[in-house]
VMD Tcl script that draws the C-alpha trace (Angstrom):
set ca {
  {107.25 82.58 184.30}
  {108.87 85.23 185.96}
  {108.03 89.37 186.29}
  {111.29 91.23 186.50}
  {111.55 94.98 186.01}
  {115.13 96.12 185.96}
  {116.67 99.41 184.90}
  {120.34 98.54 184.21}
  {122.97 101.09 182.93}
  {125.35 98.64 181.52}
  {124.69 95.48 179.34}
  {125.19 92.73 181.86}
  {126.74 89.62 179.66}
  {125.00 86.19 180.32}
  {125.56 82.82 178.58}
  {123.36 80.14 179.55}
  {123.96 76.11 178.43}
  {120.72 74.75 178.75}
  {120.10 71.10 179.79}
  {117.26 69.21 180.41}
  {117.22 69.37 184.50}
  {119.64 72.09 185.15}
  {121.87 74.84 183.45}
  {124.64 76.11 183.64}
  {125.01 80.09 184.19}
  {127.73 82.27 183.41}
  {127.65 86.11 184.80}
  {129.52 89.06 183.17}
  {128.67 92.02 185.37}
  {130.39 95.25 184.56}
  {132.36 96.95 186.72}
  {133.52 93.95 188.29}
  {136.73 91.89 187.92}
  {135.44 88.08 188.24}
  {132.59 86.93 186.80}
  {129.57 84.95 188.78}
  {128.97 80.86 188.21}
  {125.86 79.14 189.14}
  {124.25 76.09 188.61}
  {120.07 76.71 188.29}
  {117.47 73.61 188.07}
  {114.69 73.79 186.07}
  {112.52 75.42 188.69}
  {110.89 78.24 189.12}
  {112.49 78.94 192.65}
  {115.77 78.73 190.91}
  {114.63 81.01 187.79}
  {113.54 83.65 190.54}
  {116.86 83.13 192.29}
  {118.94 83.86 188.89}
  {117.06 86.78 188.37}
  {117.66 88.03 191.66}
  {121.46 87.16 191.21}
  {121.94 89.20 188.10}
  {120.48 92.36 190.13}
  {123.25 92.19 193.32}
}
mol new
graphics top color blue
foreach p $ca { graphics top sphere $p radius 0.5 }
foreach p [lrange $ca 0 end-1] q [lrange $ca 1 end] { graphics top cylinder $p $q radius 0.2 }
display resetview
């Protein structure tokens, strides 16, 4: 589905409840206080945008 190629340091921590039209993201990224929320359909636009989420 999607081709991602990341060289990360840390573990970044993500739990994911999966639904049927959309699901529920939780980020844990280190070195930061507060952790990241979204909401992603089951698209591929929206895969491509949590991918490019956990990278920022």
């Amino acid at each position: 589905m999607t081709d991602a190629s990341i060289a990360q340091t840390e573990p970044v921590l993500v739990a994911i409840d999966i639904a049927k039209s959309r699901h529920e993201v939780l980020l844990s990224i280190p070195g930061r206080k507060r952790r990241r929320r979204l909401t992603v359909l089951n698209q591929l636009d929206d895969f491509n945008r949590l991918m490019r989420r956990g990278v920022e």
